[in-house]
C-alpha positions as CSV (number, residue, x, y, z in Angstrom):
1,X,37.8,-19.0,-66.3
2,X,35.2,-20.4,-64.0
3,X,35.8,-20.0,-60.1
4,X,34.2,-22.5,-58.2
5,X,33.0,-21.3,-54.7
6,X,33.6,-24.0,-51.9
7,X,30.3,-25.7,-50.3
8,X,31.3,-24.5,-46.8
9,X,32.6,-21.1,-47.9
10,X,29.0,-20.4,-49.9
11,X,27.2,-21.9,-46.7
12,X,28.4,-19.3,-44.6
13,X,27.8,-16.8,-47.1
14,X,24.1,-17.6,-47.3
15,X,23.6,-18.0,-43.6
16,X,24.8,-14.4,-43.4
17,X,22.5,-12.8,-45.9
18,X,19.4,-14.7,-44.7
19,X,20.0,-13.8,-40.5
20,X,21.7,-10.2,-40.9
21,X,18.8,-8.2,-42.3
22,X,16.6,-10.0,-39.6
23,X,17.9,-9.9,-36.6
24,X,15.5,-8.0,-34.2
25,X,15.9,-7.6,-30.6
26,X,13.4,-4.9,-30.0
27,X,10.4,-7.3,-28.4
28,X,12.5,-9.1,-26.3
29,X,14.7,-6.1,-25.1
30,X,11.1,-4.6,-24.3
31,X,10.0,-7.7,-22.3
32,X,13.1,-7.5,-20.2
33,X,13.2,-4.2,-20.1
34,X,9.1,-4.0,-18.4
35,X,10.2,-6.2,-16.0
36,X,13.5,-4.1,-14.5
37,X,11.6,-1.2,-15.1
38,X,8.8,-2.5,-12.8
39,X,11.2,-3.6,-10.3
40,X,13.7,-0.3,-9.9
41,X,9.5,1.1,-9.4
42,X,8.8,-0.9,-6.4
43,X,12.0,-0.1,-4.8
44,X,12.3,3.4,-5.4
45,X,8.5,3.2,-4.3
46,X,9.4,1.3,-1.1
47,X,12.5,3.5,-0.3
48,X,10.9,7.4,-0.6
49,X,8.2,5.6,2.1
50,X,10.8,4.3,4.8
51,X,12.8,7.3,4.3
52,X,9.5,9.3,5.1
53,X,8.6,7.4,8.1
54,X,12.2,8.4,9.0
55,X,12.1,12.0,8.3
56,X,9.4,11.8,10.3
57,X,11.0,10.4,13.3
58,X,13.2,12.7,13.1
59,X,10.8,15.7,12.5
60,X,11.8,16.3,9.2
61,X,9.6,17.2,6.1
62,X,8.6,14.8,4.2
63,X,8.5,14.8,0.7
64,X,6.0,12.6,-1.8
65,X,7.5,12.4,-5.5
66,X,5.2,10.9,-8.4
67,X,6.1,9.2,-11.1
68,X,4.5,11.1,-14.4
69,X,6.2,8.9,-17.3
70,X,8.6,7.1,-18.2
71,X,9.5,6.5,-21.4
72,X,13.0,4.9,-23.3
73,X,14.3,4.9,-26.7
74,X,15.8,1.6,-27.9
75,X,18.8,1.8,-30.9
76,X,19.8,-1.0,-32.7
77,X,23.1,-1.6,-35.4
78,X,24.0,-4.0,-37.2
79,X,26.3,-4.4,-40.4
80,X,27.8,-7.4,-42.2
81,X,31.1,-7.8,-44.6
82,X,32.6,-10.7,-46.2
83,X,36.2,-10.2,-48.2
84,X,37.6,-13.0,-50.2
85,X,40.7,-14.2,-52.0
86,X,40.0,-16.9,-54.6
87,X,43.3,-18.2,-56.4
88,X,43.5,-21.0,-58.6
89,X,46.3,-24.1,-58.9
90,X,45.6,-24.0,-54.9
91,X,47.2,-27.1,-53.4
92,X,48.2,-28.3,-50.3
93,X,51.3,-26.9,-50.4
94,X,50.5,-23.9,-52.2
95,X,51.8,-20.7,-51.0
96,X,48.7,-18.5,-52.2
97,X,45.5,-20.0,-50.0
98,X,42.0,-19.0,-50.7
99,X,41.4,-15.8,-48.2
100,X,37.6,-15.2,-46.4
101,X,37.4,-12.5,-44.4
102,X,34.3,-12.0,-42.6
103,X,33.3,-8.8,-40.4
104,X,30.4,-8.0,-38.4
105,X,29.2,-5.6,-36.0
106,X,25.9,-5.6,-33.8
107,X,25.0,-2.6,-31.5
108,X,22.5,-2.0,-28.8
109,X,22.3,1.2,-26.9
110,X,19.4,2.1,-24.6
111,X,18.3,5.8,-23.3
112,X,15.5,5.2,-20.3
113,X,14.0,8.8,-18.8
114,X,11.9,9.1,-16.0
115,X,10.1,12.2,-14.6
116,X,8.8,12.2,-11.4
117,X,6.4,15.1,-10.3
118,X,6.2,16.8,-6.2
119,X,2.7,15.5,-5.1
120,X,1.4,18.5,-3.0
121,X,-1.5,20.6,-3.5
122,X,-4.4,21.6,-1.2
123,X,-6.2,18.2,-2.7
124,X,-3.3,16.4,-1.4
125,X,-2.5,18.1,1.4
126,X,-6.6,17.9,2.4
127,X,-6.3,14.0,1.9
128,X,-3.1,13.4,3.8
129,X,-5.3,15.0,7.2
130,X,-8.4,13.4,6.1
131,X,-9.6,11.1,8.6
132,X,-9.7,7.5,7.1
133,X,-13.5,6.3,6.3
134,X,-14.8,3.3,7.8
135,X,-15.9,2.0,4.4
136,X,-12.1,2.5,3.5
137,X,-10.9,-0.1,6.6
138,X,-13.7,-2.3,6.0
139,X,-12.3,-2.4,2.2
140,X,-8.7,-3.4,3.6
141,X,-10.4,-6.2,5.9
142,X,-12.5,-7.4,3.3
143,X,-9.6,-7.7,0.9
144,X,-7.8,-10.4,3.0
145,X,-5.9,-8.3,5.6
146,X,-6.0,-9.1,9.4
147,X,-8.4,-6.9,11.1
148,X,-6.3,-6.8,14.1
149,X,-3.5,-5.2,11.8
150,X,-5.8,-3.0,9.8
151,X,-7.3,-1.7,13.1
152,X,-4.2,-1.0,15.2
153,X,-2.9,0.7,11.9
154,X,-6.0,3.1,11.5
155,X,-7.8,3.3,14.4
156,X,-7.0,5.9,17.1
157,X,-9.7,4.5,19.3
158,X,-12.0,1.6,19.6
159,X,-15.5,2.5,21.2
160,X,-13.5,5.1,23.4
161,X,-10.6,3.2,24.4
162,X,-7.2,4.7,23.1
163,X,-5.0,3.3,20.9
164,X,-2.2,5.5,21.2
165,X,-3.6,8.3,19.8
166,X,-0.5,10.8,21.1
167,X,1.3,8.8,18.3
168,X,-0.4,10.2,15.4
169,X,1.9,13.0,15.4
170,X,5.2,13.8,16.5
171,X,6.8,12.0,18.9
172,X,5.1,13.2,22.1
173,X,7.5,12.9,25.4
174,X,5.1,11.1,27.6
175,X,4.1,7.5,27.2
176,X,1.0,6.9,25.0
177,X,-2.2,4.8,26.8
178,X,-2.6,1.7,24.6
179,X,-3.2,-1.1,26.8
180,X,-6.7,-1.9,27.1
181,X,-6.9,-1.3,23.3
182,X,-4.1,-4.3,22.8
183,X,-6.2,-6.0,24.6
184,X,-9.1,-6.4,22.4
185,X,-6.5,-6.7,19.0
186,X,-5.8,-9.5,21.1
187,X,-8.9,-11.1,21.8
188,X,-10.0,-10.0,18.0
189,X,-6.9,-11.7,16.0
190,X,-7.4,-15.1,18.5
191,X,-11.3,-15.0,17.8
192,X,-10.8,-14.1,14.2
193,X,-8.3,-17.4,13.9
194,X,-10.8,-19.8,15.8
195,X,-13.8,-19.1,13.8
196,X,-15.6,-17.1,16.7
197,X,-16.1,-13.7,15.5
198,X,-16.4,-12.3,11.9
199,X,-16.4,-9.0,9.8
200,X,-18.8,-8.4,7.0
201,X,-21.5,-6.2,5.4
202,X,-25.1,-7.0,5.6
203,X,-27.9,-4.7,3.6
204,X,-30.2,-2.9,5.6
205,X,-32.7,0.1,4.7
206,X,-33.0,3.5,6.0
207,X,-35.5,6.0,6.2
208,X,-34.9,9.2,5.1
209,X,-38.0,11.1,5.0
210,X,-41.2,11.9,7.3
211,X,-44.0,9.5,6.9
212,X,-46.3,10.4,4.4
213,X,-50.1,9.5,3.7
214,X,-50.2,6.3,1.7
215,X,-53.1,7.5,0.0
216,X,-50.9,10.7,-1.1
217,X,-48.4,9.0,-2.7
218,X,-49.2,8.5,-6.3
219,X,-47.8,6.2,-9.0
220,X,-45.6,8.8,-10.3
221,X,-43.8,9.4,-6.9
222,X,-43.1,5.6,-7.1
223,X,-41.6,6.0,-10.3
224,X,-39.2,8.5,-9.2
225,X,-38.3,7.3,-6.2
226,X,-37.7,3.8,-8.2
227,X,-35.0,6.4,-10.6
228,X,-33.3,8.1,-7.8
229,X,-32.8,4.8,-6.3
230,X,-34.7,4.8,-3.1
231,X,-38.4,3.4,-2.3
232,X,-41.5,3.6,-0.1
233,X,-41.9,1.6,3.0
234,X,-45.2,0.8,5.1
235,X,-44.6,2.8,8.5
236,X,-45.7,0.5,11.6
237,X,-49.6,2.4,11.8
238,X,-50.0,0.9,8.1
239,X,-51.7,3.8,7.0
240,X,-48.1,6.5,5.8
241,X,-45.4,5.5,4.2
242,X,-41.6,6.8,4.2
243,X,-38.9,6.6,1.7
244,X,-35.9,4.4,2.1
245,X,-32.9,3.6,1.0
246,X,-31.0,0.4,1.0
247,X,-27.0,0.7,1.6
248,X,-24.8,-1.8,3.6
249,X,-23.9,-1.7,6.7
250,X,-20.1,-3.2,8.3
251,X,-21.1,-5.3,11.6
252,X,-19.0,-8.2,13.7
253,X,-20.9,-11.2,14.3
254,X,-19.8,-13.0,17.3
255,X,-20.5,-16.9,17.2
256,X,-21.4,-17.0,20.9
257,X,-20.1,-20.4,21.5
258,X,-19.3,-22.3,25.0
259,X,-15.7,-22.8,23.6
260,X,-14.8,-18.9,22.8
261,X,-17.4,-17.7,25.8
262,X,-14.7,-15.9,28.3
263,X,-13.1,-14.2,25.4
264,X,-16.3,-12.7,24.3
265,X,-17.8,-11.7,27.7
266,X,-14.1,-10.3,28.1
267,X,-14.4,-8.8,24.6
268,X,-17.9,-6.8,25.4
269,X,-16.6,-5.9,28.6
270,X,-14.0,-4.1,27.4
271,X,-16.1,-2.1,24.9
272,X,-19.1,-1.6,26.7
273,X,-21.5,-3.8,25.2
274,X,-24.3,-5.4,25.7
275,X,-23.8,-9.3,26.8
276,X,-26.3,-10.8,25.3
277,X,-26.1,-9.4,21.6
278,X,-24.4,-11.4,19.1
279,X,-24.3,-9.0,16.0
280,X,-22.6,-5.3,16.3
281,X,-22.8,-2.4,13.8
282,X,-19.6,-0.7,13.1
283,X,-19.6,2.9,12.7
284,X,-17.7,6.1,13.0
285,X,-17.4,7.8,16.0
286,X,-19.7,10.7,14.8
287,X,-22.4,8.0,14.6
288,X,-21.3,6.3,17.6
289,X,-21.6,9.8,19.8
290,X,-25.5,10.0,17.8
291,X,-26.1,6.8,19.6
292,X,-24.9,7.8,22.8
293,X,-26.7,10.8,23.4
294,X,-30.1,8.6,22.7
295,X,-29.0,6.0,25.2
296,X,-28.5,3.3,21.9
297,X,-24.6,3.2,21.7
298,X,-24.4,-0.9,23.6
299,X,-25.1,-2.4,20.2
300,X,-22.7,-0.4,18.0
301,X,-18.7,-0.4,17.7
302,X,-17.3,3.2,17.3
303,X,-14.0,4.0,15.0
304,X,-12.1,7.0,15.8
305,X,-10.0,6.7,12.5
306,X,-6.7,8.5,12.2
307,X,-5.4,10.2,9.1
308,X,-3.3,9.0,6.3
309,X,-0.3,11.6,8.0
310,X,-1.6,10.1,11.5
311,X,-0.6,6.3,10.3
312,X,2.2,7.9,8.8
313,X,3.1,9.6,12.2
314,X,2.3,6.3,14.2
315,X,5.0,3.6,12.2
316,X,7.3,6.1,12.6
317,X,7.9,6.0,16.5
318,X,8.9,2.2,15.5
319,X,11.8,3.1,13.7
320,X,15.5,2.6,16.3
321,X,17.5,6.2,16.8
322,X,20.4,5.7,17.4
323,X,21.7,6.7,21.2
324,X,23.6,9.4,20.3
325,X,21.1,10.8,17.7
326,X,18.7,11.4,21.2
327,X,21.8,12.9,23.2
328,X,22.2,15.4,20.4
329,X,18.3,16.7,20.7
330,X,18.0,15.3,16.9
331,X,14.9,13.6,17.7
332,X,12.7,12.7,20.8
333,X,13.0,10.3,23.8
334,X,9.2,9.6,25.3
335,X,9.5,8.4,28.3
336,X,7.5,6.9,31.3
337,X,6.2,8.8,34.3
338,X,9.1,8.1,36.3
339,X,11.4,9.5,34.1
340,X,12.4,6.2,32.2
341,X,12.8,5.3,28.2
342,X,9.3,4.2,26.8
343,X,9.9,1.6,24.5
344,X,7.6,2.0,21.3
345,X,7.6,-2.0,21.1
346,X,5.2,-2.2,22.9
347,X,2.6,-0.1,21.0
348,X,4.1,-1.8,17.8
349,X,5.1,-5.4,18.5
350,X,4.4,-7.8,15.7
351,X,2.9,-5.0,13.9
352,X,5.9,-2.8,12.5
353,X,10.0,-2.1,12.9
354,X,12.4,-0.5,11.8
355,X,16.5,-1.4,12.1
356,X,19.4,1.1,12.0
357,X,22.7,0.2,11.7
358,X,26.3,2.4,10.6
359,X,26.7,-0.2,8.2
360,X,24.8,-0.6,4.6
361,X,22.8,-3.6,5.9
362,X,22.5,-7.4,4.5
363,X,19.5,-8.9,4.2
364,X,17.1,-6.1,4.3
365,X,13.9,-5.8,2.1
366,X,14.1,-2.2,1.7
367,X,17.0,0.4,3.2
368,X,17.7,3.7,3.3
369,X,20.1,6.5,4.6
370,X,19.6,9.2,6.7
371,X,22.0,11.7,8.6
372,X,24.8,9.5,8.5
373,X,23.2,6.1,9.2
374,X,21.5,2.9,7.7
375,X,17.6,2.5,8.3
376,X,15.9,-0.7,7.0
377,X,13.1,-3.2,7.0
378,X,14.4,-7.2,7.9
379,X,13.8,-9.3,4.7
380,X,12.8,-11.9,7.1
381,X,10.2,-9.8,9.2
382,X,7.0,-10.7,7.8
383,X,4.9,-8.5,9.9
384,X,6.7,-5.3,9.3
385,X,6.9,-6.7,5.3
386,X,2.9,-7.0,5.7
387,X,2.4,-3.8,7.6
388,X,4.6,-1.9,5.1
389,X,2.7,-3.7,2.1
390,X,-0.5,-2.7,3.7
391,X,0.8,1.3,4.4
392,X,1.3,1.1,0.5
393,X,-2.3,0.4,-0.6
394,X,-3.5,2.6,2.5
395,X,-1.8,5.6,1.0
396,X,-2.8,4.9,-2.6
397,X,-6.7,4.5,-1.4
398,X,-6.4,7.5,0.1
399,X,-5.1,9.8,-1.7
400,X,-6.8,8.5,-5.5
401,X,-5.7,10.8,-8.5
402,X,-4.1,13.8,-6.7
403,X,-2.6,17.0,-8.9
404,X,0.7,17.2,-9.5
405,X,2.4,20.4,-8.9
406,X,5.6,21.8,-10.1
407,X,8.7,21.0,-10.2
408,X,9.1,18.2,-12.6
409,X,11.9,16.6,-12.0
410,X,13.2,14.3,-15.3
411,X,16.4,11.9,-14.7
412,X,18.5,9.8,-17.0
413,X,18.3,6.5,-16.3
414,X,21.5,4.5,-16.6
């Protein structure tokens, strides 16, 4: 007796054996899976920094977690059945059918782990007080950030005025000096946005050896020099020679045009500066007090940088304590001279803020809790946004590859 098997009913059948043994959902899983990875990243990233600049605020330790790996394992399973009942004289009426049973089953399970290290060490540690280099904020400015914001982030003072510099550290009680400081970010950011005053590197050579006798210099020496990467230079009696060495030097080039004219006599005023220069080298304050002391310092722009913890320190007096969180002693009021609140606002207007709230907050770009309350960026503040995106690559330039130190902590994700 010959069965035959219904068009549709074999169809299916085929269908099934062909897509079964080759479904795979590994790739795509994995595509997905880098891209939630990345973002649960970024926020835990963004979070263990605001809750820092908290902690801070509140003179708490901080505490600096790394990730060291993370790593998932994916588990697919998948099975197929097809039961059937053929019977024959099946009619229309007939009270034994044809029967196809078809069972399937597709699983999917998922087992994320990430391990997170303590950052600490003496490296660490040495890095976090480190003042920041020049060539490090010069980096930042060049990158496409606003010097005005990279400066008021990193600089404690600006060719001796003082931006603030009680701020680098806990909250001190008495109102910071800031104001003649403000004054040049201000003149800076509007002379940066007309066209009037620029930041960039020019090369320059410098000599670092006495003059020598030409005629004692041989073609040897020139070789040398030429493989250690420095050269020989005429001396102004033509007659000895020096070596040299090329290397770039940061300046600010004013444009010295009628229309910016009162904002850059006010601008060298201000910093002490000669009037009639155009071009200004910036340096560090070490070089700057060099300068000084050989009656040469009108040409040059002195940083006195703060530390990675000192920037740290300084975005922290932005962030709102509640009132009774001050009566309570659990963190500091700084007030004015007459006895009056100091409000940090005006140290960090347009720069940085932080909300609190009892509440878990809407519309917030990253939050936080800490003792009891809500602390959070606005999603719509796009200075604190770029300040806090700027803090982020500040704190991985400075502190490179660090070692990680025990504990390792490993947790189950999901």
């Amino acid at each position: 007796m010959k069965v035959a098997c219904p068009a549709r009913l074999c169809g299916i059948l085929i269908v099934l054996g062909v897509l079964l043994p080759g479904c795979q959902f590994g790739p795509n899983a994995l595509r997905v899976g880098q891209s939630e990875y990345s973002d649960a990243l970024r926020v835990a990233t963004s979070e263990q920094m605001l809750v820092n600049l908290v902690r801070l605020r509140y003179r708490d330790l901080p505490v600096f977690l790394g990730v060291t790996s993370i790593a998932t394992q994916f588990q697919y399973d998948q099975g197929a059945e097809a039961v059937g009942t053929l019977n024959e004289n099946v009619g229309s009426d007939a009270l034994n059918p044809n029967v196809l049973q078809l069972k399937g089953q597709l699983g999917y399970s998922e087992k994320p782990t990430i391990t997170y290290s303590l950052l600490g060490g003496e490296a660490f540690l040495r890095r976090m007080l480190m003042p920041i280099s020049v060539e490090n904020i010069s980096l930042l400015a060049e990158s496409g950030w606003r010097s005005d914001r990279v400066l008021r982030l990193t600089v404690e003072a600006l060719n001796g005025l003082p931006n603030a510099p009680t701020a680098s550290g806990p909250t001190p009680g008495g109102a910071p000096d800031y104001k003649s400081f403000a004054e040049v970010m201000a003149l800076i950011k509007d002379m940066r946005a007309s066209g009037a005053m620029n930041i960039t590197y020019i090369p320059r050579r410098r000599q670092i050896s006495f003059e020598l006798p030409r005629d004692k210099v041989s073609s040897g020496d020139l070789i040398s020099a030429a493989k250690s990467g420095v050269g020989f230079a005429a001396a102004d009696d033509k007659d000895s020679v020096s070596l040299v060495a090329s290397h770039r030097v940061l300046v600010m080039r004013l444009t010295q045009s009628p229309a910016s004219q009162s904002a850059e006599t006010r601008f060298r005023e201000l910093l002490s500066l000669e009037q009639n220069r155009g071009e200004f080298d910036i340096v560090d304050e070490v070089e700057l007090a060099d300068a000084r002391s050989a009656n040469a310092a009108r040409d040059k722009i002195g940083l006195d940088t703060r530390s990675l913890m000192g920037v740290l320190y300084f975005l922290s007096q932005s962030v709102d304590v509640p009132k009774e969180h001050i009566e309570d002693g659990l963190a500091t009021q700084t007030r004015l001279p007459d006895g009056t609140p100091f409000d940090w606002s005006e140290v960090l207007d347009n720069l940085f803020h932080v909300h609190t709230s009892r509440t878990k907050p809407r519309g917030a770009a990253v939050a936080v809790r800490h003792r009891g309350r809500w602390f959070y960026i606005r999603d719509d503040d796009e200075d604190s946004k770029s300040t806090f995106s700027l803090l982020g690559q500040l704190f991985m330039l400075q502190t490179g590859e660090v070692n990680r130190t025990d504990p390792v902590l490993t947790l189950p994700v999901g």
